[in-house]
N, C-alpha and C positions, 0 to 999 in steps of 0.2 A: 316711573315711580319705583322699580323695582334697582334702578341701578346704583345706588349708594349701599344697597345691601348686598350685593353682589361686589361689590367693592371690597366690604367689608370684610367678606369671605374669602375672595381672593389673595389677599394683602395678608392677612393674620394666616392661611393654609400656607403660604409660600414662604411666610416665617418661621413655621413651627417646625421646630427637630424631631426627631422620634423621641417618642416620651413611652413611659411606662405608670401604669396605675398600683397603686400600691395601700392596701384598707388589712385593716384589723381591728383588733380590739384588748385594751386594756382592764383589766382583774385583779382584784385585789384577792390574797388565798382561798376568802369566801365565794370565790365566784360572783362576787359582786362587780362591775362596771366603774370605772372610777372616771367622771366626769372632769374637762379639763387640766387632765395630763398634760406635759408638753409632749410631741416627738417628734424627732429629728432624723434627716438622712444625713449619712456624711458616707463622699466615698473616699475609697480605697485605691491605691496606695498612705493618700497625704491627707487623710482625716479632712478634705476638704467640702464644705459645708453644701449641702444642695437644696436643701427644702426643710421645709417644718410646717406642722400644723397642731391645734390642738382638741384634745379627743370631743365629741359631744356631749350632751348629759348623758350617752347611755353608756360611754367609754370608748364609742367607736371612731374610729378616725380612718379621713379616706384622700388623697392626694396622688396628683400626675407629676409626675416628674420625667428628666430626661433618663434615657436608658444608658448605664452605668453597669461598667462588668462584674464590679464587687464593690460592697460596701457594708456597712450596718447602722439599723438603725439605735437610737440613744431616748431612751424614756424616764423622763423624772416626775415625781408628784411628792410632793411637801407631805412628808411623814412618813412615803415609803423608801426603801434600797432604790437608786439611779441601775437603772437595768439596762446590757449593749446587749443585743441581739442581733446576730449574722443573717442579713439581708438574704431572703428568700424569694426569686421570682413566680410572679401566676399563682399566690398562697396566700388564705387569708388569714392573719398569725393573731394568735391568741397569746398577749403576755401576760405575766401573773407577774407582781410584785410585792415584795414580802418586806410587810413593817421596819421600820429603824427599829433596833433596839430599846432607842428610847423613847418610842413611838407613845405619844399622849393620847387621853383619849377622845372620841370621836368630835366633840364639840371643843373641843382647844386645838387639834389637828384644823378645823375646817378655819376656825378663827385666826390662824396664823396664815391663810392663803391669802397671797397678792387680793387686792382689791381689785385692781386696775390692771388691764393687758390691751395693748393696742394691736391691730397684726391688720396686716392691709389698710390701714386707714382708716379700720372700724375699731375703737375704744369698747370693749367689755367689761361690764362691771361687775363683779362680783358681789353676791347681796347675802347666799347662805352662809351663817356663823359671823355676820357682824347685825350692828343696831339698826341697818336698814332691814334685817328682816325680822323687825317689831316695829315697826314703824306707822302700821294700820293695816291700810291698804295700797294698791298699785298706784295711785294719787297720791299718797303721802312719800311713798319709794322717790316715784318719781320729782319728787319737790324736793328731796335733800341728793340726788343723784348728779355727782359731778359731769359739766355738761350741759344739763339739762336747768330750765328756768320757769315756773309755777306761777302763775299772776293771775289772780281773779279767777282762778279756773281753768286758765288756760293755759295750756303745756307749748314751750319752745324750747329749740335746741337753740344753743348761742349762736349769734348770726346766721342763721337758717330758718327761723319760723316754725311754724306749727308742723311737726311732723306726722307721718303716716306709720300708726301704730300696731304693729305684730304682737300676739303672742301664741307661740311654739308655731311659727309660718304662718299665722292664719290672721286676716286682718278683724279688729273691733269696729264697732259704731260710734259710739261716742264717748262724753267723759262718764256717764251715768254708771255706763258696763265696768267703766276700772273700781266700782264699787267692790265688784261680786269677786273680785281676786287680791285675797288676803297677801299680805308681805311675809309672811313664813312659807307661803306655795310657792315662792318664788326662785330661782337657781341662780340667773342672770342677766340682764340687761344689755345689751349691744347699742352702739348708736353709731350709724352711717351718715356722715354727713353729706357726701356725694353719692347716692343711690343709682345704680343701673342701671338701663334702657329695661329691664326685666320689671318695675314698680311705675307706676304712674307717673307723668309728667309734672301733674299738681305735687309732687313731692319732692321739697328740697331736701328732706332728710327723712332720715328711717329708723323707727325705734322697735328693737327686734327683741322679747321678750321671753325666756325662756322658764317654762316652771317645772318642778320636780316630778319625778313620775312616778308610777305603780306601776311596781313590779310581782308584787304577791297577787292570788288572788283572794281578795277579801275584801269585806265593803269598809270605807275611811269616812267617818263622820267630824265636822267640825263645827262646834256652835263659839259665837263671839259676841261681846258687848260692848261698846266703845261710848263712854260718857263724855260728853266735852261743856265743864264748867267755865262759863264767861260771863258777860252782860245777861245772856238770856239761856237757859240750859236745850243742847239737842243730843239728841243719843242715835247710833245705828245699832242695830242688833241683826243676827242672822246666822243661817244655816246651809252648811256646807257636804253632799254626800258623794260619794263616788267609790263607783265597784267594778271589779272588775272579775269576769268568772269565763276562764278559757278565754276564747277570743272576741270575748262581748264587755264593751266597757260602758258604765252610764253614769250621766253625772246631773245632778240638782243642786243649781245653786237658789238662795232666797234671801234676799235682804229687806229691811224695811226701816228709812231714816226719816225720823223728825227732827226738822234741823227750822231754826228760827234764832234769828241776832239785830242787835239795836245798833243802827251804822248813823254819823252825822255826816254831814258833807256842806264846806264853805264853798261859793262857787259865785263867778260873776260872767256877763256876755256885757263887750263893748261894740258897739255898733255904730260904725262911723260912715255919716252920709257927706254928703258934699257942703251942708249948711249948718248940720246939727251934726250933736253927738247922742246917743242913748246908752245910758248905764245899767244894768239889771245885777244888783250883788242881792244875796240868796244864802238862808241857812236852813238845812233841811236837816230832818230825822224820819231815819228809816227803816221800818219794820218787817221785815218780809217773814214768812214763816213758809217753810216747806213740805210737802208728806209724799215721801216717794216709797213706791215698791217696783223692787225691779228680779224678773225671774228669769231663767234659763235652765234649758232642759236637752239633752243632747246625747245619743246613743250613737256607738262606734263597733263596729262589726267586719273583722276579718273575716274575708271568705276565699281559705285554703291560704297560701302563701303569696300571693300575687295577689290580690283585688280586696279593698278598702274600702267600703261603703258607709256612709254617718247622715244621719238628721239632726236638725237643731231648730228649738224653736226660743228666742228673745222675748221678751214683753217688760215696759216700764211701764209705769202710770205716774204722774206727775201733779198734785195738786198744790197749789202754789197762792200765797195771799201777798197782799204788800198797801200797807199802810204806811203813807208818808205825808209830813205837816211841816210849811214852810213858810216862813216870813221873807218877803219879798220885799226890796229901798229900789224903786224905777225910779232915773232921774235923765229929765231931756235937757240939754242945752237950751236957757230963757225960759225954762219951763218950773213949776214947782213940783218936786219930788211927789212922789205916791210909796204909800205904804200897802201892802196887798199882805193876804191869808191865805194859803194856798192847801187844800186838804184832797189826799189824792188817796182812795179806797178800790183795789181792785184785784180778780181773779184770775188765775190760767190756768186751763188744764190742757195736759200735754197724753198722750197715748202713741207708744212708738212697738211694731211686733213685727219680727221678721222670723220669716220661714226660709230653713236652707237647706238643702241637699249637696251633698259631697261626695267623689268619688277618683279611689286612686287605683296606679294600674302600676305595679311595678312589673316592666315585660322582662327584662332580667338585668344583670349587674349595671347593665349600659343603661336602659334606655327605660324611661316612666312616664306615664301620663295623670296628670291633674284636672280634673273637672269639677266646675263649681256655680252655682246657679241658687238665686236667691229673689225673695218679694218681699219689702219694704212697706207698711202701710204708718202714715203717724198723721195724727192730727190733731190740730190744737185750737182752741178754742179761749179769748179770752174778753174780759168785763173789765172795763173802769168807768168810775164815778169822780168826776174834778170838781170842785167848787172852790170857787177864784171869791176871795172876799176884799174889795176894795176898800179899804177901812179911811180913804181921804176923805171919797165922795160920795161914803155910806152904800155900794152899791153891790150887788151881787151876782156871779154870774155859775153858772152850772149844765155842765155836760156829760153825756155819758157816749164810751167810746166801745162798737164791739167791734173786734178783730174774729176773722175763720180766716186759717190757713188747714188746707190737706194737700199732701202727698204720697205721691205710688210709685215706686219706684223697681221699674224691673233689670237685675241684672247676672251676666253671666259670663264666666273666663275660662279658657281650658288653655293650659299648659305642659309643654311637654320639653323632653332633657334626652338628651341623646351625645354619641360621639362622633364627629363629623371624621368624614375617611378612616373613622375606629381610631383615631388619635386626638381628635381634637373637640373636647368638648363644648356642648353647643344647647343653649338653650331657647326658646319659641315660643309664642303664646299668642292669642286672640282675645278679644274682649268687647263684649256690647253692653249699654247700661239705656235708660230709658227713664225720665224723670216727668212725671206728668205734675202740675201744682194749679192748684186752686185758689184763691181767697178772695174777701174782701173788707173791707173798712167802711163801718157806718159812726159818723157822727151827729149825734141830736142834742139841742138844746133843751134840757129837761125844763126849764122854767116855762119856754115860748113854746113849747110842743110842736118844735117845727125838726127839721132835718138842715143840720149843717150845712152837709158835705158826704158823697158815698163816691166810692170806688172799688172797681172789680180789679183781680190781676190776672190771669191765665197763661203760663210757661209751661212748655212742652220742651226736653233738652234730650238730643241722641247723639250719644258719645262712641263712636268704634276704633278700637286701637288694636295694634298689634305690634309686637318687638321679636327681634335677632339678638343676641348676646353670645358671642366669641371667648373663649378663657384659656387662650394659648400661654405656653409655656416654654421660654426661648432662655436657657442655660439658668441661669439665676436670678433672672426677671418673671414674674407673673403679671397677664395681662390681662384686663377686662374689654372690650369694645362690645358697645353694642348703640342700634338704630333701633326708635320706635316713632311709629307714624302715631298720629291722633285725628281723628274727622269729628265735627260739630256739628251738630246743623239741629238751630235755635229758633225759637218761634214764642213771639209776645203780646197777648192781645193783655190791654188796657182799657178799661169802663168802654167794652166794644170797638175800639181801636185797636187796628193791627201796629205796631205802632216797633216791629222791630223783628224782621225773618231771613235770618243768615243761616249761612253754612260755611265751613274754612276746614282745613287738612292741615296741618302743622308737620316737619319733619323734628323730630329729639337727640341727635348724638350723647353718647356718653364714653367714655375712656377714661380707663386704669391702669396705671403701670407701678408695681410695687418690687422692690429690693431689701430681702430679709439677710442681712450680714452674718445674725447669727441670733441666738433668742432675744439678744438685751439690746440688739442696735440693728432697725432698715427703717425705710424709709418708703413713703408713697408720693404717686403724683397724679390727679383727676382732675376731670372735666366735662361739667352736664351743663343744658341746656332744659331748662325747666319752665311752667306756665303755670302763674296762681288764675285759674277762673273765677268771676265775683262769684259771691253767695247768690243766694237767694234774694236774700232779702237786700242785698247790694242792687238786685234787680226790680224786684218788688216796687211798682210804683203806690202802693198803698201810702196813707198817713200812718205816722205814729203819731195822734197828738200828744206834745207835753203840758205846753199851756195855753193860753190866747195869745201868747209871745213866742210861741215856738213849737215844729213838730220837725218830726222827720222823714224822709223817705227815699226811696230806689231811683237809679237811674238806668231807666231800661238800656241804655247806649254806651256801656259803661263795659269797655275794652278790657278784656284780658292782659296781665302782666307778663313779658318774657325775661328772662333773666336766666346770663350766662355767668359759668359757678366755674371758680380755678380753687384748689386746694394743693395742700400741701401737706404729706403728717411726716413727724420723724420719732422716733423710739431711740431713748437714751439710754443707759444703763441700765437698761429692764423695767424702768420703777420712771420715768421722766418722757413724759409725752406732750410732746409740739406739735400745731397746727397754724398753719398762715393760709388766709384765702382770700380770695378779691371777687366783686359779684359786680356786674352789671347789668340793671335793669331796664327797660324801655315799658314804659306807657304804668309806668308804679301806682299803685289808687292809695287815696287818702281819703275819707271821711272829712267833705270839707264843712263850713258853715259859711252859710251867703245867704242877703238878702233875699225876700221873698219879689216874686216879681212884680206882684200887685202890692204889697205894701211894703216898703222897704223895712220897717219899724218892726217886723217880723223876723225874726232867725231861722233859719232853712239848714236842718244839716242832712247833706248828702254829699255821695260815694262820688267822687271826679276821679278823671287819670292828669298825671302830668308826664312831660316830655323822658324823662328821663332820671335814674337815681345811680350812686355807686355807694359801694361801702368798702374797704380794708377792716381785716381782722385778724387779731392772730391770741392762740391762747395755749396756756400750759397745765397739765396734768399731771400729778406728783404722789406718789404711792408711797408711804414710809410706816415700819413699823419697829417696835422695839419692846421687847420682852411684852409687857400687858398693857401698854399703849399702840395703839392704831392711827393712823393719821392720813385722809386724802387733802391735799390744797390745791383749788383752780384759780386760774387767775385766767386774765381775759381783757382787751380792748379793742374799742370796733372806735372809726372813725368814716364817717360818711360824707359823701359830697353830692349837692344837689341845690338847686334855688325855686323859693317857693315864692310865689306873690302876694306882695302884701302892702297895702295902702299906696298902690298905684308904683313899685319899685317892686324887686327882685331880692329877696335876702337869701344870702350865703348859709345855708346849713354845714357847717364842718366843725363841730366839737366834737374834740376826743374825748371818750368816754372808759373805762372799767369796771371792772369787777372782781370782787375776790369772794374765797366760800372755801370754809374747811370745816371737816367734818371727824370727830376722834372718836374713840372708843377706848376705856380702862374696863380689862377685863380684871373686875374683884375679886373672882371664884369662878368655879364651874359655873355657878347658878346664876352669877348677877355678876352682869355688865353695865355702867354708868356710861355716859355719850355727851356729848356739849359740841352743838355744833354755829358758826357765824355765816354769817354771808353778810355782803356790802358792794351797793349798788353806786356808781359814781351818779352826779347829774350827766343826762345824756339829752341829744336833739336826732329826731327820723322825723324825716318828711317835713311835717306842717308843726309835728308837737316838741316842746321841751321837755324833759321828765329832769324832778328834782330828786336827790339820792333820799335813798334808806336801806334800813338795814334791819337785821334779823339776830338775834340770838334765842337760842333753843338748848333745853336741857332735858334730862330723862333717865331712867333706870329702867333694866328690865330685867325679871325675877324667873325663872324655870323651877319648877315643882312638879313632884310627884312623877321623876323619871322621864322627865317632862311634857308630861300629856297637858301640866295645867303652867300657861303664861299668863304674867300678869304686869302690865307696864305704867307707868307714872311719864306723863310728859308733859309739860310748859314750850307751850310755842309763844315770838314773842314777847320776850320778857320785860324788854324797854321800851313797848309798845311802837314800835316806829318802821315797821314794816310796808306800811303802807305809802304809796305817790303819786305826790300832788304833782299833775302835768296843765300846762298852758299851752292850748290851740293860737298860731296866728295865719290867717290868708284870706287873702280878699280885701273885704274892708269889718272883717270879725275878730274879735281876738275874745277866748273862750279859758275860762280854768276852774281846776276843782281839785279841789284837798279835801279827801275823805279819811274818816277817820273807823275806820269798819271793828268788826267785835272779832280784832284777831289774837289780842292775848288771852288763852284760854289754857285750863289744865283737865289736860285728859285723863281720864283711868281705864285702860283696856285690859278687858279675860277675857280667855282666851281657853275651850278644852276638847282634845284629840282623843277621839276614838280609834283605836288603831296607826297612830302615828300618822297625821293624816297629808296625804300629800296631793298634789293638782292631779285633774282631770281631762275631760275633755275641754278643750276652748273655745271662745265664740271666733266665727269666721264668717265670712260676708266678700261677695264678688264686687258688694256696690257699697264698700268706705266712702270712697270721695265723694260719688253724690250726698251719703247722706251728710257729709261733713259740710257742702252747701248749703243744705237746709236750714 
C-alpha cells in the first residue's frame, strides 16, 4: 500500500536541483500590504527569467526556486513605480513602492487592475473595484464569474461539476452559508480545475475564495437590505460585525430571507409499453415561499507567535411552503383521455448546526500543522397533502406524505507542510469523516384511513483518507505530484433489510507541471483521477411520492463514478487564457425514469450507473480594458460521447454544445459605475437529457456615498425573460420533459452601510464538506 508513495518521493527527490526559498513582503509608503503584486526573479548575467509569483491579500509572497549566484528581483502593481531590487539571500525583504505620479485615487487605481490572471493553471479573478463586488452576495459573484455556471441554485465550473468551495482555505457547507458573505467582503476568487491529491477525491474542481481583512483594531459593522421585485416580492436583510482587538478576532454574521415566487412549468411523461402507449402532458403553477435564518459565530485567538486556536458555531433554520395546482390530459392508446386536478400543499423544515474547533501550529518558516475537527447535526422534517381530482369519472383521491430524515455527522483532518531533505517541499494529511442517517416515508390515504405504503432507510458511511503531495522545482518547470488513498466502508439497512455492506480503498494520482515564460505567456499541463460518490438521497430507498402516476426514489446499489481528468491551460499575452481538457468516466449515474415493476403504467425515477461517458472541452478567457470601459468574455464548448438506451436501441449522445458570457463595466465617476452583462447557452445533450439554449441579459448601476460607507445599487436580472431550460429526458422506454418558466426577471434594489469601513472576518470551515454536500 505504501509503494506508489514511495515512488513518488523517490522520482520527484532525484529530480530536484538545489533550490532556494525566497519570501517577503510588498508596501505601499503607508506601510500598508499591497495585495496581488506581481514578482519576478530574473537572473544575472542575462536578465534571464526564473520564477514568479504573486503577493497574497496581505502583500506577502513566498516561492522556491533554483539557487542562482546573482540576480534581482522586478515588482510591479498598477498605480505604483515598477521597483528592481538586488536579490538578497536567507532575507526576508521588505519592499516599499512609491505612487506614479499620476497615481489616481484609491477606487480608480483598484478599478483599472486586471480582472483575470491565470498562473499554474489556476484562473483568478479579481472582484475588488469592479461590479462583481456589488453584486449581493457570494451566490450572486459567483453567477456572473467567468468560469463559473449558476442553475437552479446550483454552482459548476464549466466541464467539471459542482465544485468544493473555500473561503480564505477553509471549506463551507452549503449554498445557504454563501448568504452570510457579502460581494464587497470579497478580494478574489480562484478556480482550480484540476485540484491536487491535497482536496478530496469527490472534487473535480476547487473554488478558493479570498476576502479582505482587518488590519486595524476596531470593531466593523455592516447592516444590508436587498429587495427583489418580481411576480411575488422577497427581501434578505442582515447584520454583519467583526473586531478585532490585539490577537483576538470575533465575528457575527446574521441574515434573515423571505423569499417566495409564482414559477409555471409545461411538462409531459411518455411511457411506451410493448402494446400501448400512455401520455401524461401537465401545466402546473408553483408557489413556494421560503423563511430562512442563518447564523454564525466564530472567535480566533493567537497564542504568542506560533499557535492559532478558533471556535465556530453554524446554525440555519429553514421553513419552507410550496403550493402547487395542476391540470393533468392522461391519454392511453384505445383508451378515452382523462382529465385530472392535481392540488399539492406541503411543508419542510430543515435545521442544520455545526460545531468546530480549529487549530494551527506554525513550528517555523518550514514546517506547520493544521488541525480540524467538527459535529454536523441537520434534520428535516416534512408534510404534504395531494388531492388528485379525476374530473372524467367524477372521482377523487387524496394522500398525505411524511418524510424524517436526520443526520450526524462526525468529522476531522489534520494537515501538515514541511520540506523534504530541507529542499523539497512536502505536503501530508489524514482525514476521517463518519455519517450516520436515519429516515423514513409514510404514506396514507386520508379518505380510506388506511396506510399506503412505509419505509425506513438507515446509512451508516466511514470515510478515511489520506495524501502525499510533492512540489519540486527542476530549472523552470514547477511541479505538483501527489497520491491520496480513500477507504469506504458502507452499510444500508432498508424497512429491516440489510440490503447493502461494502467496504472498498480506492488509490487517486494527481500531476502538475507548469512553464511560466514570463508574466504574459506559460503554460500548464494536469492530471487527476477523481470519484463522484451518490448522495444520499441517490441512496435513500424511501419514496418521494409525486402522484398516483409517479414517485421517486434511491438505489441503494448505486456505484460510485471514476473519472480520469487531462487538462491543459495556456496564458497569452497576459490578458488571453486557454484551456482544453478531456474526461473519462466509468460507471457515470443519471437520474433515470423506468417503469414501475408491479405496474408498468407507473413512472419510477431513479438514480442508475451506465457503462461509461467522455467529454472534450476546451474554453477561452479574455481580459480587456479601456479608459472607463471594462470587459471580461468567455467562451466555451464541450462535446461528449456516450450511448444511452432507449426503446429497445442505443442512441449516440455527441452534440456540440457552447457558450458564451461577457461581463462590462463603464465607470461614469468615482461614485457610479453602470455594468450590462449577457450570457448564452447553446442547446446541449449529457447523458440521458437534451437541454435547449437560453440566455441572459442583465443590467445595473451602483452608487457610492457618503465616503462610501453608504452603497446603493439598482439591478435587473433577466431582462428578456428567457433564462430559464427546458430539457427532455429519454431512456428506457420513458421520455420525460419540462419547460419552466420560473419568477427570474426581477429588479433588485440593494443598501448597503459600513461602519468603520467594513471588511471580512473570520470564515466558516468544516473537516466534513463532502459529507454534508451528500446529504
Amino acid at each position: 500500500m505504501k509503494k506508489p508513495a514511495l515512488i513518488i518521493i523517490m522520482l520527484c527527490a532525484a529530480l530536484t536541483a538545489s533550490t532556494q526559498t525566497y519570501k517577503g513582503i510588498i508596501k505601499d509608503i503607508n506601510g500598508k500590504g499591497l495585495p496581488f503584486a506581481n514578482v519576478v526573479l530574473y537572473a544575472l548575467p542575462d536578465s534571464t527569467f526564473v520564477n514568479g509569483v504573486i503577493t497574497n491579500d496581505l502583500g506577502e509572497f513566498t516561492f522556491e526556486s533554483k539557487t542562482i549566484e546573482a540576480g534581482y528581483l522586478k515588482v510591479s502593481f498598477i498605480g505604483y513605480e515598477t521597483a528592481t531590487v538586488p536579490l538578497h539571500k536567507d532575507k526576508i525583504e521588505t519592499i516599499i513602492l512609491n505612487p506614479t505620479t499620476n497615481q489616481l485615487s484609491e477606487v480608480e487605481v483598484v478599478s483599472r487592475r486586471p480582472v483575470i490572471k491565470q498562473i499554474a493553471g489556476k484562473l483568478i479573478i479579481s472582484i475588488k473595484g469592479t461590479s462583481l463586488s456589488e453584486a449581493g452576495n457570494l451566490m450572486d459573484v459567483l453567477q456572473k464569474t467567468p468560469g463559473l455556471q449558476v442553475k437552479n441554485g446550483i454552482i459548476s465550473v464549466f466541464g467539471k461539476g459542482k465544485p468544493i468551495i473555500f473561503i480564505n482555505g477553509r471549506e463551507i457547507k452549503n449554498n445557504a452559508e454563501l448568504e452570510s458573505l457579502q460581494s464587497d467582503d470579497i478580494a478574489n476568487i480562484e478556480i482550480d480545475r484540476n485540484p491536487s491529491a491535497r482536496y478530496s477525491a469527490a472534487g473535480n474542481a476547487v473554488v478558493r475564495v479570498t476576502t479582505r481583512k482587518i488590519t486595524r483594531d476596531r470593531i466593523h459593522i455592516q447592516v444590508y437590505d436587498r429587495a427583489y421585485f418580481a411576480r411575488k416580492f422577497s427581501n434578505i436583510s442582515g447584520l454583519q460585525m467583526n473586531s478585532k482587538w490585539n490577537k483576538t478576532q470575533v465575528s457575527v454574521n446574521y441574515s434573515y430571507m423571505h423569499q417566495q415566487s409564482k414559477d409555471y412549468e409545461d411538462a409531459y411523461e411518455i411511457n411506451t409499453q410493448a402494446h400501448y402507449t400512455i401520455k401524461n402532458k401537465s401545466f402546473s403553477v408553483m408557489e413556494p415561499k421560503t423563511k430562512r435564518h442563518n447564523l454564525f459565530a466564530g472567535v480566533h485567538q493567537k497564542l504568542g507567535k506560533k499557535h492559532t486556536l478558533g471556535a465556530q458555531y453554524s446554525y440555519i433554520s429553514s421553513d419552507r411552503e410550496d403550493l402547487t395546482q395542476g391540470n393533468q390530459d392522461i391519454s392511453k392508446t384505445n383508451t378515452p383521455s382523462i382529465q385530472r386536478f392535481v392540488l399539492k400543499n406541503g411543508n419542510n423544515y430543515y435545521n442544520l448546526s455545526v460545531y468546530s474547533v480549529n487549530y494551527e501550529f506554525k513550528i517555523d518558516s518550514i514546517n506547520s500543522l493544521q488541525a480540524l475537527a467538527d459535529y454536523t447535526k441537520s434534520t428535516s422534517n416534512g408534510n404534504e397533502n395531494i388531492a388528485e381530482q379525476n374530473r372524467t369519472n367524477a372521482t377523487l383521491q387524496k394522500s398525505n406524505i411524511a418524510n424524517i430524515n436526520n443526520y450526524d455527522v462526525y468529522s476531522a483532518k489534520i494537515d501538515y507542510n514541511t520540506n523534504l531533505f530541507g529542499k523539497l517541499p512536502l505536503q501530508t494529511g489524514i482525514k476521517f469523516s463518519q455519517i450516520e442517517n436515519g429516515g423514513s416515508t409514510l404514506a396514507t390515504d386520508i379518505l380510506q384511513q388506511t396506510e399506503k405504503y412505509f419505509t425506513s432507510n438507515t446509512t451508516t458511511d466511514r470515510i478515511g483518507a489520506g495524501y502525499i503531495l510533492l512540489s519540486p522545482q527542476i530549472n523552470k518547470w514547477e511541479i505538483e505530484a501527489g497520491l491520496r488513498c480513500e477507504y469506504i466502508d458502507r452499510n444500508i439497512v432498508s424497512t429491516g433489510i440489510n440490503v447493502l455492506d461494502s467496504s472498498y480503498a480506492k488509490w487517486f494520482p494527481t500531476f502538475n507541471i507548469s512553464h511560466r515564460f514570463s508574466d504574459d505567456y506559460n503554460v500548464n499541463f494536469s492530471y487527476a483521477k477523481k470519484i463522484q460518490r451518490p448522495a444520499f438521497w441517490e441512496l435513500n430507498s424511501n419514496r418521494n411520492y409525486i402522484d398516483s402516476l409517479a414517485y421517486s426514489t434511491g438505489n441503494p446499489r448505486l456505484k460510485a463514478s471514476i473519472s480520469h481528468n487531462i487538462d491543459m491551460n495556456i496564458t497569452l499575452f497576459g490578458n488571453l487564457f486557454l484551456d482544453l481538457g478531456y474526461e473519462y468516466e466509468e460507471q457515470a449515474r443519471i437520474l433515470s425514469a423506468i417503469s414501475d415493476a408491479n405496474n408498468p403504467d407507473i413512472v419510477v425515477y431513479t438514480p442508475v450507473n451506465i457503462d461509461k461517458a467522455a467529454y472534450f472541452r476546451a474554453s477561452a478567457n479574455y481580459d480587456w480594458s479601456y479608459k472607463f470601459w471594462k470587459s471580461t468574455v468567455s467562451l466555451g464548448i464541450e462535446q461528449p460521447f456516450m450511448k444511452i438506451p432507449y426503446l429497445g436501441k442505443y442512441k449516440n449522445i455527441k452534440k456540440l454544445s457552447y457558450y458564451f458570457q461577457t461581463n462590462n463595466d463603464f465607470k461614469i465617476s468615482d461614485k457610479l459605475t453602470f455594468f450590462c452583462n449577457f450570457s448564452y447557452y447553446s442547446a446541449s445533450e449529457d447523458l440521458m437529457s437534451y437541454y435547449y439554449d437560453n440566455y441572459n441579459l442583465s443590467s445595473g448601476i451602483n452608487a457610492s456615498l457618503f465616503d462610501n460607507k453608504l452603497k446603493v445599487s439598482l439591478y435587473v436580472n433577466d431582462i428578456l425573460n428567457a433564462s430559464e431550460t427546458a430539457w427532455k429526458d429519454q431512456y428506457g422506454n420513458i421520455e420525460s420533459y419540462s419547460d419552466q418558466d420560473r419568477d427570474r426577471t426581477y429588479l433588485r434594489l440593494s443598501i448597503k452601510y459600513n461602519i468603520n469601513k467594513y471588511k471580512g472576518g473570520i470564515r466558516k470551515q468544516t473537516a466534513g464538506k463532502d459529507e454534508i454536500d451528500r446529504i
